[in-house]
C-alpha positions in Angstrom: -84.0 -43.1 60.1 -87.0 -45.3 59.0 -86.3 -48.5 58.1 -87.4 -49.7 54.7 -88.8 -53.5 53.3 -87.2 -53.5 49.5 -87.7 -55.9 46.7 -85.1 -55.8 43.9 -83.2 -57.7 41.0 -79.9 -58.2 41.0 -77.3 -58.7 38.0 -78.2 -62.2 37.6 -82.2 -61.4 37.7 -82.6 -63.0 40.7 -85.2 -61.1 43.1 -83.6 -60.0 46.3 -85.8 -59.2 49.4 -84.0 -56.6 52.4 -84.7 -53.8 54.8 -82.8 -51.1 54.4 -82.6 -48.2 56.4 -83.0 -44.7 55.1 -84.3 -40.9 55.3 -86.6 -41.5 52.1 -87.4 -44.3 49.9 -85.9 -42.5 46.9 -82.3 -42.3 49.1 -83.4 -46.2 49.4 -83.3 -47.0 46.0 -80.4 -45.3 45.1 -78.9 -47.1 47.7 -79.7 -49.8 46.0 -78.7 -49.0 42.4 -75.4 -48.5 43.5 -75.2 -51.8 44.9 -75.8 -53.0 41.5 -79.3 -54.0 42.2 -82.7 -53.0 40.6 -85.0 -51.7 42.8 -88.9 -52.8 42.4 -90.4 -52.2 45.6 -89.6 -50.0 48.4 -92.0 -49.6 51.3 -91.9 -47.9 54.9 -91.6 -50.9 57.7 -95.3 -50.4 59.3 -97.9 -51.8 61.6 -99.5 -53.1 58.6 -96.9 -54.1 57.1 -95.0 -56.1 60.0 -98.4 -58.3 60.3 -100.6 -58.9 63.2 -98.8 -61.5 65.7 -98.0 -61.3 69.4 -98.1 -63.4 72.8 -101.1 -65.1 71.4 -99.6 -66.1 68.0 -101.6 -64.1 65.3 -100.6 -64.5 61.2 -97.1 -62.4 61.3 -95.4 -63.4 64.2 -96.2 -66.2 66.5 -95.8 -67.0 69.4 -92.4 -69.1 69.6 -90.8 -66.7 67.5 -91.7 -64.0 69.2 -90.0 -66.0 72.8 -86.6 -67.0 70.8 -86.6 -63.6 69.5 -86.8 -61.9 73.2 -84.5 -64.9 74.7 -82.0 -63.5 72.4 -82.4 -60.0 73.4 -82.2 -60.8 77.0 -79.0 -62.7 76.8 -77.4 -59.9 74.5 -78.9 -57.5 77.4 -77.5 -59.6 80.1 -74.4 -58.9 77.9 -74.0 -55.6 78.5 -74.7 -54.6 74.6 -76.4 -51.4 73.9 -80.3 -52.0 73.4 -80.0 -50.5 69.7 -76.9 -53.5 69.1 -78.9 -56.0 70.3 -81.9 -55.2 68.4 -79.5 -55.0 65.3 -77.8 -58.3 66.1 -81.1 -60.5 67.0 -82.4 -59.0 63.4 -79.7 -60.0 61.5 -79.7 -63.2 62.9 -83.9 -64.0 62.7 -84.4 -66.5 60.0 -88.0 -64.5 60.0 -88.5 -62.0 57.3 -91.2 -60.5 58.9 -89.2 -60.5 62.6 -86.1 -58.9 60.8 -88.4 -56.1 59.5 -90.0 -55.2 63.0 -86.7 -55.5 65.0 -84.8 -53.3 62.2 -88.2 -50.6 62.4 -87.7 -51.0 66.5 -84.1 -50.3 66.0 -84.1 -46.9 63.9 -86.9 -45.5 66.3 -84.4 -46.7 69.2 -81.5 -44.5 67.6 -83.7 -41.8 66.8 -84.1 -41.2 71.1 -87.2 -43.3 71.8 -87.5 -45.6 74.6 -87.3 -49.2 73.6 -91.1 -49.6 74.9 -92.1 -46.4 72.9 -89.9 -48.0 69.9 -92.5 -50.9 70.6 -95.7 -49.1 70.8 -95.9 -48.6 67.0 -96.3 -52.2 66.6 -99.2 -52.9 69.3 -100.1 -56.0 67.6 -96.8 -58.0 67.9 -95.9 -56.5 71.1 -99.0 -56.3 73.2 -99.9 -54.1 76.2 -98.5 -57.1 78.7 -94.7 -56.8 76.4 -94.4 -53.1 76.1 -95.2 -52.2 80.0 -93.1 -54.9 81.2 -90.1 -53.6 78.9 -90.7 -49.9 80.1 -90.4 -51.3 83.5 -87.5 -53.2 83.1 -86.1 -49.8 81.2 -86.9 -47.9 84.7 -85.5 -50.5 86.7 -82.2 -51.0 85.0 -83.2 -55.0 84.7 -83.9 -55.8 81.0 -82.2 -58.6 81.0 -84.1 -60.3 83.5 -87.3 -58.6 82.3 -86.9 -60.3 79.2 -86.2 -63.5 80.2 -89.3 -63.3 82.2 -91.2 -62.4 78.9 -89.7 -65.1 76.8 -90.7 -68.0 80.1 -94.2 -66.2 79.8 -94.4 -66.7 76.4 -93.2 -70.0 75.9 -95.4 -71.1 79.1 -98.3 -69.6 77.3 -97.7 -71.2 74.4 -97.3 -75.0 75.9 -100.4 -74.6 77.9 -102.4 -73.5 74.6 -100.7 -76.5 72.6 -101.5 -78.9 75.5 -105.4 -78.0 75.4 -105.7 -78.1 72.3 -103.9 -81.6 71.8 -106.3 -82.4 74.6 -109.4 -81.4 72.6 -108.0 -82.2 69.0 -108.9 -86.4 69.3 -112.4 -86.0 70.8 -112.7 -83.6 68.0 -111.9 -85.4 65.2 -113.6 -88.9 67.1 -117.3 -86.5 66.9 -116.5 -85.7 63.1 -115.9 -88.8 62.4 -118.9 -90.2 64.1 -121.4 -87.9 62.4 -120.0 -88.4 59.2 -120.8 -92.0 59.4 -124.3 -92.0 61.1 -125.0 -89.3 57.9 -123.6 -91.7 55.6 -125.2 -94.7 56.6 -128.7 -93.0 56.8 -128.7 -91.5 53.9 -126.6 -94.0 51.4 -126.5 -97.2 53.2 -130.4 -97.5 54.9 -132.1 -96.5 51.3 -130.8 -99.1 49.4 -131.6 -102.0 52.3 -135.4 -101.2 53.1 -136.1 -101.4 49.2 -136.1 -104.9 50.0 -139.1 -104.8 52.2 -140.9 -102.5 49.6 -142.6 -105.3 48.0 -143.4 -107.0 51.2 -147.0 -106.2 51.3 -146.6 -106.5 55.6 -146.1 -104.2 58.6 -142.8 -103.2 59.0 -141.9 -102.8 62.8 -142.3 -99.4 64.1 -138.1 -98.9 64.4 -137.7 -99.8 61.1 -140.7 -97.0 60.0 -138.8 -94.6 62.1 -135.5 -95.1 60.6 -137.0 -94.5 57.0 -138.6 -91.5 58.0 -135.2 -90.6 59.4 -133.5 -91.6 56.3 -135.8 -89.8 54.0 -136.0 -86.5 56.0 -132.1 -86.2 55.9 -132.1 -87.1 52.3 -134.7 -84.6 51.3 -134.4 -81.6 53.9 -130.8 -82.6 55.0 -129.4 -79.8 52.6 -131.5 -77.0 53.5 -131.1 -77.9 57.3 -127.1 -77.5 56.9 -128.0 -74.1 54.9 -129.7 -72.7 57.8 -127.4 -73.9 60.1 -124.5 -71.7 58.3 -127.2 -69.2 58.3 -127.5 -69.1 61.8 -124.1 -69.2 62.4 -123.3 -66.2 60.4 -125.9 -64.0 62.1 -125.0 -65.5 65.4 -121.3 -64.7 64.7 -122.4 -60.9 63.8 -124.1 -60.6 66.6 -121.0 -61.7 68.7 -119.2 -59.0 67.3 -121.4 -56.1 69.1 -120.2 -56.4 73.1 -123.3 -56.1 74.3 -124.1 -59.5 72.8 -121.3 -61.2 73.3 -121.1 -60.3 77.4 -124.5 -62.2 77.1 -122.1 -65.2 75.7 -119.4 -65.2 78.1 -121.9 -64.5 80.8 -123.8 -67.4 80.2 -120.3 -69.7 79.2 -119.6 -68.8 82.5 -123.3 -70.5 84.3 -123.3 -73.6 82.4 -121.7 -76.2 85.2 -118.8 -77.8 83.3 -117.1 -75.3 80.7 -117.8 -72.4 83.3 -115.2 -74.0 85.2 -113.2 -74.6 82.6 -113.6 -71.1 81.5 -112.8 -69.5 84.8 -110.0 -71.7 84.9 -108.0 -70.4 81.7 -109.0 -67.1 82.4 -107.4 -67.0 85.9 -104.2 -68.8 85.0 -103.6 -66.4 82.1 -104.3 -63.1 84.8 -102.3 -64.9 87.5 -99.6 -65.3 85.6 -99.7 -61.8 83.7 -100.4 -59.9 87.3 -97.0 -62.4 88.4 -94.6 -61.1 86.2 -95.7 -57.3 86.0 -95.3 -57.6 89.7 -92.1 -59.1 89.9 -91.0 -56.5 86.9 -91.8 -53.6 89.2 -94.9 -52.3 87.6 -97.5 -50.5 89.3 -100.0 -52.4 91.0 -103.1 -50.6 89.4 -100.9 -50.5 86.3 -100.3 -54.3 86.1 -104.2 -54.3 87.4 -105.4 -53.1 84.3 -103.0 -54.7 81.8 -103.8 -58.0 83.6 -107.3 -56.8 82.6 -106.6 -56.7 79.2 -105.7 -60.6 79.0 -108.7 -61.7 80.4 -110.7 -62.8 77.4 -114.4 -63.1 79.2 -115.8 -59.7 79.2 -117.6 -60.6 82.9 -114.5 -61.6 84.1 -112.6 -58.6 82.8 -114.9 -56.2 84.0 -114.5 -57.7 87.5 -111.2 -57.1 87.6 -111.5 -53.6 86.5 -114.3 -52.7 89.2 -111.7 -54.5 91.3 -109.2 -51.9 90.7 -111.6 -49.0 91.3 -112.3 -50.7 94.9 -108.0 -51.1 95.5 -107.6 -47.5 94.4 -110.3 -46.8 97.4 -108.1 -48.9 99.5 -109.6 -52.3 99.0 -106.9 -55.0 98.9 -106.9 -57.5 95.8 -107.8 -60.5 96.9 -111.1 -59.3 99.0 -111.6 -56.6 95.5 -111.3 -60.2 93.5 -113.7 -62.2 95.8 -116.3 -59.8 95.5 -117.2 -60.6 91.8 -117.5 -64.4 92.7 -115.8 -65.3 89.2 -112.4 -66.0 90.7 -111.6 -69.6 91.9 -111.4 -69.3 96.0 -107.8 -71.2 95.9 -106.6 -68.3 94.0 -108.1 -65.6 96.2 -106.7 -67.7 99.1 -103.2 -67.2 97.6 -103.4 -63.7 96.8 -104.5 -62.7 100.6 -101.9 -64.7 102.0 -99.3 -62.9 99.2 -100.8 -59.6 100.1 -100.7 -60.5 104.2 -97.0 -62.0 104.4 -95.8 -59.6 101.7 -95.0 -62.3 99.1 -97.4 -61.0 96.9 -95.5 -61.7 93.9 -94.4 -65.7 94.8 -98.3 -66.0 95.6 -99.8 -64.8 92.7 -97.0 -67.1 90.6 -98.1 -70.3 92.9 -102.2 -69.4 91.8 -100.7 -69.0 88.2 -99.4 -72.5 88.4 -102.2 -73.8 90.7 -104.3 -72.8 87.9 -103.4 -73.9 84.9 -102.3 -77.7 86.7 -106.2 -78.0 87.6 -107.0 -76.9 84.3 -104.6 -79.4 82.5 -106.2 -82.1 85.4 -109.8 -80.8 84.3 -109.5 -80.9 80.7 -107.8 -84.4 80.4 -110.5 -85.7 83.0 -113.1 -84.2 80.5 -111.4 -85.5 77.7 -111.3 -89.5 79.6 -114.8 -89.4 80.4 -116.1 -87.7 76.8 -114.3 -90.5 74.3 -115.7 -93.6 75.9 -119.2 -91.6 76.1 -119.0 -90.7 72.5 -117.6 -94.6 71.8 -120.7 -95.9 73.3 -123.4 -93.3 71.7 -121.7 -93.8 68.1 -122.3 -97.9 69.3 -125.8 -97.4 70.0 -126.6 -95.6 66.8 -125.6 -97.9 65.0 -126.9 -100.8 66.6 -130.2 -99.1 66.1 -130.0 -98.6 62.5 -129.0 -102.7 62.3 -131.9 -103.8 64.4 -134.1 -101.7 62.4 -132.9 -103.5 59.2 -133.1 -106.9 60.8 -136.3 -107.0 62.7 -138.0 -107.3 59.7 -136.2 -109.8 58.1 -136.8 -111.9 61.6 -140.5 -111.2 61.3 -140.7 -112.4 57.7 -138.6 -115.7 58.7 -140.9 -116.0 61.3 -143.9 -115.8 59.0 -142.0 -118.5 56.0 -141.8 -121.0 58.9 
């Protein structure tokens, strides 16, 4: 039976919000009229309808719900419960409307003889590639429960490591704002209304101070139509990112430049390292978990260098020497995966690179962020002592010249 997401009025005209599970919406609202409530809305439980979400957080379900959600699971699993029990109990128990609705959809595909993987494939958007083969795995196994756990760790991993770069990034962000806002501000408020003093002056004014009302004057009169074609450009330059072609050319070139290359091969190789870790310790598929761990990767280079990796494994290649072979892939973590692959602790080795990784990238990312405020600090200083000798030098001279 599908499950249904209702909107209805009960005695007291208060709206009520449910999902109900039914053959038809019509058996769905009666249902509901003979609870005594008046139906207004009755729709299927879909895709669309569920919201996009997954292990990257989207705008239904994010991230940390999604981990509590599948923590639950696994310690109803570990449990014993039937899997179409526990998807029922986590439901009812989800504070989430949105969760409820997905879990309760899950559930009636489960009781109608799908697999709880194939329940989950009609909602590729809250559970991604990475969730739905690790589940059918786990199915295959007989180990769900510790499947799941490994998901939810995943997750919640995932999720810190996001949070921590972008609390990283989120001071030197707003510091740069704030430092543009008030070189703008004092050349085009603050500078205008000081040189009218040396208007009537009838002298030279010193080449800094001529260059700072040229400044001044440009960003007063051509500062608006300079921010226009700015958000010009970066419209056309974001529809041009949307075509692959183009934006391989961006992550290729991300990947040259000598400090956020580094940075980007860094994420990129935690987040495969860590996806290729649990797959592997699930039990998928090595060329399986090869090509999901693809799928995470979000630089197209990088991606397609793992992919050409597992055409060169399938020929009998092994994965580190297929990985070192692209040159996109830190050496530390091709070191790990030979020695994984050679002592058959592949799956301890590629957890170790996952970790490796993603402590250098914390240790990059705060040493960028140390040397990039103080930088800025000093720049912002600069500026504005600039603009204050330019206003002063003229005064000096004219002291100079009433002495």
């Amino acid at each position: 039976m599908p499950a249904f997401e209702y909107q209805a009025l009960d005695a007291g005209g208060r709206k009520r919000r449910g999902v109900a599970e039914g053959d038809t919406a019509r058996a769905v609202r009666a249902r509901l009229r003979q609870d005594g409530l008046t139906p207004l809305q009755v729709d299927e439980v879909s895709e669309r309808r569920a919201g996009a979400g997954g292990l990257s957080g989207g705008r239904g379900i994010s991230a940390l719900d999604l981990a509590l959600a599948t923590r639950q699971m696994a310690t109803l699993a570990r449990a014993g419960l039937p899997v179409e029990e526990i998807l029922g109990t986590v439901a009812r128990q989800s504070e989430k409307a949105r969760i409820r609705n997905v879990l309760t959809a899950v559930r009636t595909r489960v009781m109608e003889g799908h697999a709880l993987a194939q329940a989950m494939a009609a909602f590729p958007r809250v559970f991604p590639d990475l969730y739905r083969t690790t589940v059918a795995a786990g199915e295959q196994s007989g180990h769900l429960d510790l499947v799941l756990e490994r998901l939810a760790d995943y997750t919640e991993s995932r999720n810190a490591l996001r949070q921590k770069v972008s609390m990283a990034l989120f001071y030197p962000l707003i510091l740069t704002l704030v430092a543009i806002g008030v070189t703008v501000a004092l050349l085009a408020f603050v500078v205008p209304e000081v040189v009218q003093v040396f208007a009537g002056i009838g002298q030279d004014l010193p080449w800094l101070t001529r260059a700072l009302i040229a400044a001044s004057d440009a960003l007063r009169d051509y500062g608006p139509w300079a921010l226009a074609v700015l958000v010009v450009l970066g419209w056309l330059l974001g529809r041009l990112l949307r075509r692959e072609r183009w934006r391989e050319r961006h992550h290729r070139l991300l990947l040259r430049l000598p400090l956020i290359g580094r940075l980007v091969r860094g994420v990129n190789t935690a987040r495969f390292a860590r996806t290729m870790s649990i797959l592997a310790a699930s039990g998928v598929p090595l060329l399986d978990a090869l090509r999901t761990g693809a799928e995470v990767i979000g630089n197209l280079p990088m991606r397609s260098a793992v992919l050409a990796a597992s055409q060169r494994i399938r020929e009998g290649s092994g994965i580190g020497r297929a990985l070192e072979q692209s040159g996109y892939f830190p050496p530390m973590t091709v070191h790990l995966i030979k020695s994984g692959e050679s002592s058959g602790r592949l799956n301890e080795m590629l957890e170790r690179a996952a970790e490796t990784q993603e402590r250098e990238l914390e240790t990059r990312i705060g040493m960028v962020v140390a040397l990039f405020e103080p930088l800025l600090i000093v720049t912002m200083g600069a500026v504005v002592l600039t603009i204050v000798l330019a206003i002063l030098l003229p005064i000096f001279e004219l002291n100079q010249l009433v002495n």
